[in-house]
Structures are given as structure tokens and as C-alpha cells.
C-alpha positions as CSV (number, residue, x, y, z in Angstrom):
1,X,-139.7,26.9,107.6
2,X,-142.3,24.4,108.2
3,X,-144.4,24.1,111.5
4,X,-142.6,20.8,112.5
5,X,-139.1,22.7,112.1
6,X,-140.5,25.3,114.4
7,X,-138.0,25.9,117.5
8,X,-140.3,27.0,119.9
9,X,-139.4,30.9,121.6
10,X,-137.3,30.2,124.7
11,X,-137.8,33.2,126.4
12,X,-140.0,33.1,129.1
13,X,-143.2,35.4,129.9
14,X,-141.2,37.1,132.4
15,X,-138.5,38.2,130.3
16,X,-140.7,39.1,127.6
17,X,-142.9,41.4,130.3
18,X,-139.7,42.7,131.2
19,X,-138.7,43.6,127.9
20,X,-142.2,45.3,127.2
21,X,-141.9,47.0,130.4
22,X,-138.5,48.5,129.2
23,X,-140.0,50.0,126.2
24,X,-142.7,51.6,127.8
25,X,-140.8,53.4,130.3
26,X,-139.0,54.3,127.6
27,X,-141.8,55.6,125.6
28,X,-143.2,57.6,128.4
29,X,-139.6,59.1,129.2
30,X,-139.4,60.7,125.5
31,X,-143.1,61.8,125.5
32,X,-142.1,63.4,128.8
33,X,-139.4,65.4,127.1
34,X,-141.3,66.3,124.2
35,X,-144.2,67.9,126.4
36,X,-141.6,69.6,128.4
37,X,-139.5,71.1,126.0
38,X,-143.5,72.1,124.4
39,X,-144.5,73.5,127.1
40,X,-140.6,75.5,127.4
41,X,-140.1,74.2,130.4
42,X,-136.5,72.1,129.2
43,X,-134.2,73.7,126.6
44,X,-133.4,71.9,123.0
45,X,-130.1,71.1,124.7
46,X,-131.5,69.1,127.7
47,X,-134.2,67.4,125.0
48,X,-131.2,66.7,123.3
49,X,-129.5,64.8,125.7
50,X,-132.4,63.0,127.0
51,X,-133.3,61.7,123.8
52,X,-129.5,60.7,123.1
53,X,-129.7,59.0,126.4
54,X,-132.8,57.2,125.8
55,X,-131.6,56.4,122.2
56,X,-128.3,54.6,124.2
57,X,-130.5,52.5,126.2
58,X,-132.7,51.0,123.3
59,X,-130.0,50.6,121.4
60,X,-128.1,48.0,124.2
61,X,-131.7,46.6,124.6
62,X,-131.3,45.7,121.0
63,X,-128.2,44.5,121.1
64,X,-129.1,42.3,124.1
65,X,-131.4,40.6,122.4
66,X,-130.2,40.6,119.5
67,X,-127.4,38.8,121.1
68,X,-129.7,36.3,122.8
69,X,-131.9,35.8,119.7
70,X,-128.5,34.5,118.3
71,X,-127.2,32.3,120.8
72,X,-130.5,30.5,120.6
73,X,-130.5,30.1,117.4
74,X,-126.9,29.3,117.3
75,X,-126.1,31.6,114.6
């Protein structure tokens, strides 16, 4: 695609800070449960289930922008 066919991104800086912000909290949360279940202090159960949980949530991150890459692009 050439620069003149560029559509410019129509997110704004806030949603974009947003979504960054997302992903580090989510970041922090699973080094949080690797140290923990490290240091013993959580069972591979409850790592287990925090992980899953944190998986969930990136993935219906993903899908909401996924979804709202595509209805912007009309696809």
C-alpha cells in the first residue's frame, strides 16, 4: 500500500495508553505468580488458575481489538 492509500490509525492516544496499560498489569500479574509459586508461597494449582485467568483476559483484549481493527477497516 502506498503512503497516499495510507488510512491513518483512528485510535486515539488514550485508547492506545489504555491498551498498553492493560498489558502491563498484565505482565506484572503473571511475573507475580511465577515468583510466588518460586518462592512456594502459591501451589501449581493456584499458578494454574491465575495464568488461565490472565490468559482469558488477553485473549478478549485481542478479540476487542481485533474486532475494532476490523470495523475500521471495514473488513
Amino acid at each position: 500500500m502506498s503512503a497516499a492509500n495510507h488510512e491513518p490509525d483512528h485510535r486515539t492516544d488514550s485508547e492506545a495508553h489504555n491498551d498498553i496499560g492493560e498489558i502491563l498489569t498484565h505482565f506484572r500479574e503473571f511475573y507475580t505468580t511465577c515468583h510466588l509459586l518460586g518462592q512456594q508461597r502459591i501451589s501449581a494449582t493456584e499458578a494454574q488458575a491465575r495464568t488461565g485467568d490472565l490468559e482469558m483476559k488477553l485473549n478478549q483484549m485481542l478479540a476487542r481489538l481485533t474486532a475494532g481493527a476490523r470495523g475500521r477497516s471495514n473488513l
